[in-house]
C-alpha positions in Angstrom: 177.4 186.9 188.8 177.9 188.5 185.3 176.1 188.1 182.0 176.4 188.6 178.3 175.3 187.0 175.0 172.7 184.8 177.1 175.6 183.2 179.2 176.0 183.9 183.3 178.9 183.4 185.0 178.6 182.7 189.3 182.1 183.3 190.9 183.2 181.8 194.0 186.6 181.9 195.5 188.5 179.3 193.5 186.1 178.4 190.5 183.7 180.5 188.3 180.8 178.7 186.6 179.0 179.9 183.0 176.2 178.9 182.4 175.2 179.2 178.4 170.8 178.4 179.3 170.6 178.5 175.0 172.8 175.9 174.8 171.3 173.3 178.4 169.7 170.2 176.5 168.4 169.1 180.9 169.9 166.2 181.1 170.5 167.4 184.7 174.3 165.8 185.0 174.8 169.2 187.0 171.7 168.9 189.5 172.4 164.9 190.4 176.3 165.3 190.2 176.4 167.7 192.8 173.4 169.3 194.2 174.8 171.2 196.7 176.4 173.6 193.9 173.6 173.2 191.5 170.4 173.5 192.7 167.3 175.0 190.3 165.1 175.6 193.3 167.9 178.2 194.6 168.7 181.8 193.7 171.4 181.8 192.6 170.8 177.9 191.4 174.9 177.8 191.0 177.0 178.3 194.3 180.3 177.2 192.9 181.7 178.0 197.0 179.2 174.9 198.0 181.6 172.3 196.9 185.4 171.8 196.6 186.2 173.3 193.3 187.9 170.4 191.7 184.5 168.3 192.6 182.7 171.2 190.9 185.4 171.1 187.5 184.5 167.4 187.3 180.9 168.1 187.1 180.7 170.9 184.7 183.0 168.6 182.4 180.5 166.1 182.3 177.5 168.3 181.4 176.9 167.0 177.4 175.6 170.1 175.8 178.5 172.2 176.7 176.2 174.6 178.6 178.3 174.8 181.7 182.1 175.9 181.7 184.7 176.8 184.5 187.7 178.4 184.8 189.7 179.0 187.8 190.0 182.0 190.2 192.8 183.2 192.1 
């Protein structure tokens, strides 16, 4: 995990997930759409290696605020 400018970024092997917390309006897209990766009750609550990174992507592009991103590792 790596952090700047209020944004943390959880790597796994074939996606990497930021996470912008100013930006999270908790409409909780994330936490229904796939729980296994995104779970608040978990440190670290993001475990983009929990899920098959293209299932991840399609979360993350449906959170509304813009507070999750991804970009591909490897």
């Amino acid at each position: 995990m790596s952090g700047g400018s209020g944004k943390k970024t959880y790597e796994g092997q074939s996606i990497a997930v930021t996470f912008e917390a100013g930006r999270c309006q908790h409409a909780a897209e994330c936490v229904r759409g796939l729980p296994e990766v995104f779970d608040i009750e978990r440190r670290p609550w993001i475990q983009p290696d929990n899920a098959a990174a293209d299932r991840t992507a399609e979360v993350v592009r449906r959170c509304p605020s813009g507070a999750l991103r991804y970009h591909r590792v490897g």
